[in-house]
N, C-alpha and C positions, 0 to 999 in steps of 0.2 A: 416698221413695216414688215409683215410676215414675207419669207422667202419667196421663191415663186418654185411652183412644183418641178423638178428635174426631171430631163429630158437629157437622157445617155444611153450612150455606146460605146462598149468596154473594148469591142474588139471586133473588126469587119466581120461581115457576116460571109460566111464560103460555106456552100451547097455541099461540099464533100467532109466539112471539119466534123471528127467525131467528136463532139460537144459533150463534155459530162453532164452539164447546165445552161439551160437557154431561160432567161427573159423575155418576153415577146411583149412588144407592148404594153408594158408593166404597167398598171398606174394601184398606187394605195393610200390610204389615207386614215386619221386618229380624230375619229370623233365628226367634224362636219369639216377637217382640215386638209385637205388633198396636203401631201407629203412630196409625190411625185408623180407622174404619168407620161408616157407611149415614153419606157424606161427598156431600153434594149441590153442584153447583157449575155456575154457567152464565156462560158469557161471551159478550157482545154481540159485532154490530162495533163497533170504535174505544173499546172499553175496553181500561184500564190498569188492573192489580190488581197488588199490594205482597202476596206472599207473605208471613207474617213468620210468627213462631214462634221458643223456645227455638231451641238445638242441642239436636239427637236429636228435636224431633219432626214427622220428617217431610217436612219442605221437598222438600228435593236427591229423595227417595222419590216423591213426587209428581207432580213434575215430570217422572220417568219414568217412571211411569206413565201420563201425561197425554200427553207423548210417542212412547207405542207400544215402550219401550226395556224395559216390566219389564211383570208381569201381576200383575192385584191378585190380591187373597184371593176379595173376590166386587166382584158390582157390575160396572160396563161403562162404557165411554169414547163416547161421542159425538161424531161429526166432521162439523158440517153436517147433525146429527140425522139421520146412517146411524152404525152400529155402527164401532168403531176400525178394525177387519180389514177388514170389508167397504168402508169409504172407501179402505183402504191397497190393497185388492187392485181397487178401478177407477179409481185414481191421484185420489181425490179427498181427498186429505190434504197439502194443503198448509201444512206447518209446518217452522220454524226452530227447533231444540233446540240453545244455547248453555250446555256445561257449566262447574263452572269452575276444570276446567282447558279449553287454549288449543287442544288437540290441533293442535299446529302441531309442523312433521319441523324438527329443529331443522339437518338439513344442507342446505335449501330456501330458497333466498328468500324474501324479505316476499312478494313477487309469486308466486313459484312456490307456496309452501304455501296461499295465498289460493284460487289455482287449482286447488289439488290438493281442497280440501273445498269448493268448488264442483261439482267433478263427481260427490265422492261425494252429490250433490242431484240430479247428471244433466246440470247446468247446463255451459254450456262459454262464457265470454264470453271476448271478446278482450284482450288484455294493458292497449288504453288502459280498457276498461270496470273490469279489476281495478284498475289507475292511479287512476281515478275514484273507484274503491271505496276506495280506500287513501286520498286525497286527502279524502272525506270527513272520515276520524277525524287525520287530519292525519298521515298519516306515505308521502305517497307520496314523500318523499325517499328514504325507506330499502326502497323495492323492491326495491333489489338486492343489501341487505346479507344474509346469510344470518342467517336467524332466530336460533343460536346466540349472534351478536352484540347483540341487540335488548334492552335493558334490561324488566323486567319489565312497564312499563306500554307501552313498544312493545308485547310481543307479546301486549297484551289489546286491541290500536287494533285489531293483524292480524285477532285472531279475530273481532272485531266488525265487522270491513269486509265481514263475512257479509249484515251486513242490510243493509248498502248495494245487496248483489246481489238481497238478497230483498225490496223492499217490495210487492211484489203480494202476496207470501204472506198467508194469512188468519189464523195466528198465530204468534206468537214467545213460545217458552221460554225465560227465562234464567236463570240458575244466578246471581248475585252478578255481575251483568254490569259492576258499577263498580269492581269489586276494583282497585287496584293504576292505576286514574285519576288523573290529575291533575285541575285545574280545566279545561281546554281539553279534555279526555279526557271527562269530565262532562257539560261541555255538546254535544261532538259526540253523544254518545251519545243525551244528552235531544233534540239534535232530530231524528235518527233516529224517536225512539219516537213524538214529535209527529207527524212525517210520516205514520209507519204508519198513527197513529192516527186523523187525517184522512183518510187513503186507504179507513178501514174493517177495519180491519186488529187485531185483537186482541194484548194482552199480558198476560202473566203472569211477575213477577220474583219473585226471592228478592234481597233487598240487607239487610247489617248496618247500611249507612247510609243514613238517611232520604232518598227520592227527592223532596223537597219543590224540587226547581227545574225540576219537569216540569211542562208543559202540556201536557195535564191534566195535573190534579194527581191521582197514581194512588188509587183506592177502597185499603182495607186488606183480606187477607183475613188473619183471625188465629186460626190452628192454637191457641194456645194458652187464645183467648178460646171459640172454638168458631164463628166468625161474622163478620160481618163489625163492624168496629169504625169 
């Protein structure tokens, strides 16, 4: 028997909360498949929330919806409490959407592909600040290897050298952002999120494995309990 669509709230609703992201009556669905609906959800600054759910219900769906990359059934996206469209059309949508896969050109350098999904943000930094960026998650040795050479959890450090260039952003999407990590891989990323998180800075993950060595320690939001757990 298929699920039954969720029906959540991550966090009371307050008339005064500056909200980086609101849910409003969410609902979406995959094909002729309602996923979820009248899906409420609100994220502070400097929180961390732990997507979790089966497979199939939802996650990766959400995520792009919450993203601006899919359009729900009904219901509306909130960016800074203006509507999704209307933040995206007066450039006041500043977010980071990590899917997961790496979209990295695999004939591009660590360095070059780093730069090249940088500008699709608009961003243009200079080779030492991608260096830096790379250096974060530890692989600015391999800037100049061509990505096709990069063992699997290389080119999850590359894709995630994204949020080294983004931490002013106001939120971050990730899709399974620790896929294919190692322990060093792990914790670069957790203090990535720490950082964020202190800057002000919201997060929303999907991960198969527990993020229990984050500071914070991320809230749960659970598609399949309907709430938060």
């Amino acid at each position: 028997m298929d699920n039954p669509p969720a029906t959540a709230n991550l966090v009371p609703r307050a008339a005064s909360a500056p909200w980086v992201l609101q849910a409003c009556d969410l609902a979406g669905q995959r094909g002729e498949r309602a996923l979820f609906e009248h899906l409420e959800m609100a994220l502070e600054p400097g929180a961390v929330v732990w997507l979790r759910g089966r497979n199939g219900r939802g996650k990766t769906s959400l995520l792009r919806l919450l993203a601006g990359l899919a359009t729900p059934m009904a219901g509306e996206v909130r960016v800074g409490g203006v509507p999704q469209r209307q933040a995206a059309a007066a450039g006041r949508r500043s977010l980071v959407y990590i899917g997961h896969q790496n979209a990295l050109k695999d004939d591009l350098t660590a360095l070059e592909a780093l730069r090249f999904l940088a500008r699709t943000r608009g961003d243009r930094p200079d080779d030492e600040t991608l260096a830096q960026a790379l250096q974060r998650l530890g692989v600015r040795g391999s800037r100049h290897a061509p990505v096709r050479t990069l063992s699997q959890g290389q080119r999850r450090r590359v894709a995630l050298a994204r949020l080294a260039l983004s931490m002013h952003a106001d939120l971050w999407l990730l899709d399974e952002p620790f896929d294919a990590l190692d322990a060093d891989g792990i914790a670069a990323l957790n203090g990535l999120l720490g950082e964020h998180a202190a800057r002000g800075g919201a997060t929303l993950l999907t991960s198969h494995q527990t993020p229990s060595l984050l500071d914070p320690v991320p809230r749960v939001f659970d598609l399949d309990r309907h709430g938060l757990a």
